[in-house]
N, C-alpha and C positions, 0 to 999 in steps of 0.2 A: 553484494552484501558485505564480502571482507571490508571496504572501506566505508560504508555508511552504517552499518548495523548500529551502531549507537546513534546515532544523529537521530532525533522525534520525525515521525511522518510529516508531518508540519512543515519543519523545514528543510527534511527532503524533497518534498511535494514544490515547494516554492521558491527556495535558492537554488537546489541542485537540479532537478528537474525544469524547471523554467517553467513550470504546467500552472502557476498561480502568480499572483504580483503579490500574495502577500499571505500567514498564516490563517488571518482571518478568512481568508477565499475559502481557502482551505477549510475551513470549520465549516461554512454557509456550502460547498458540496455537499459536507459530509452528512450535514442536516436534512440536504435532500436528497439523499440515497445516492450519492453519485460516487461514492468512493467506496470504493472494491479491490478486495485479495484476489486473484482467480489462481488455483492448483490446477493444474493439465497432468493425468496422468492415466496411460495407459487406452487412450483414446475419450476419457470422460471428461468432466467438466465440475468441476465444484469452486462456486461464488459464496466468499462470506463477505457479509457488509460491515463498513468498519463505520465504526461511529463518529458524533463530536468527540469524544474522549479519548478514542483511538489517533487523535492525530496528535496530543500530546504523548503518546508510546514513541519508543523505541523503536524502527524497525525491524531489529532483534523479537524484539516482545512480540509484536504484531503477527509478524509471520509464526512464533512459537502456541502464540494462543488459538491460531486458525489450523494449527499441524500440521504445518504446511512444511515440516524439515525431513521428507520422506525420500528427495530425491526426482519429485517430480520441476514441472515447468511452474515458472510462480509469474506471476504479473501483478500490479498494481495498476489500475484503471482510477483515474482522475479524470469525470465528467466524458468527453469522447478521446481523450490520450491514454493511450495504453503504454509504462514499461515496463519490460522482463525486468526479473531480479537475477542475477546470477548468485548463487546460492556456492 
């Protein structure tokens, strides 16, 4: 999260990640429910779904607006690619 937290989901998702060939992919997941926060904490489980306009945010933002800054395990799920955030 130190070096991307500014970068948009967008093109985290799709230059850094390698999980898209392009922003636009990136939008057509997130239109069909394919892009997902998940928090792990303390054996539970909580998915927030991120929308078309979550992939212009910030990674920053993203994880701030799901509360996801508690200390727990965070993941980003793109379609069936899952990765940890290191927070």
């Amino acid at each position: 999260m130190k070096d991307h937290a500014e970068d948009t989901l967008g093109a985290l998702i799709s230059r850094t990640l390698d999980f898209a060939p392009s922003v636009s992919a990136v939008r057509r997941v997130a239109q069909q429910n394919g892009l997902r926060l998940i928090r792990e904490a303390d054996g539970d489980q909580h998915t927030t779904q991120l929308t078309e306009a979550s992939v212009q945010q910030t990674l920053a933002a993203a994880v701030g607006e799901a509360g996801a800054l508690d200390g727990a395990e965070l993941y980003l799920k793109v379609g069936r690619k899952v990765a940890r955030i290191d927070v």
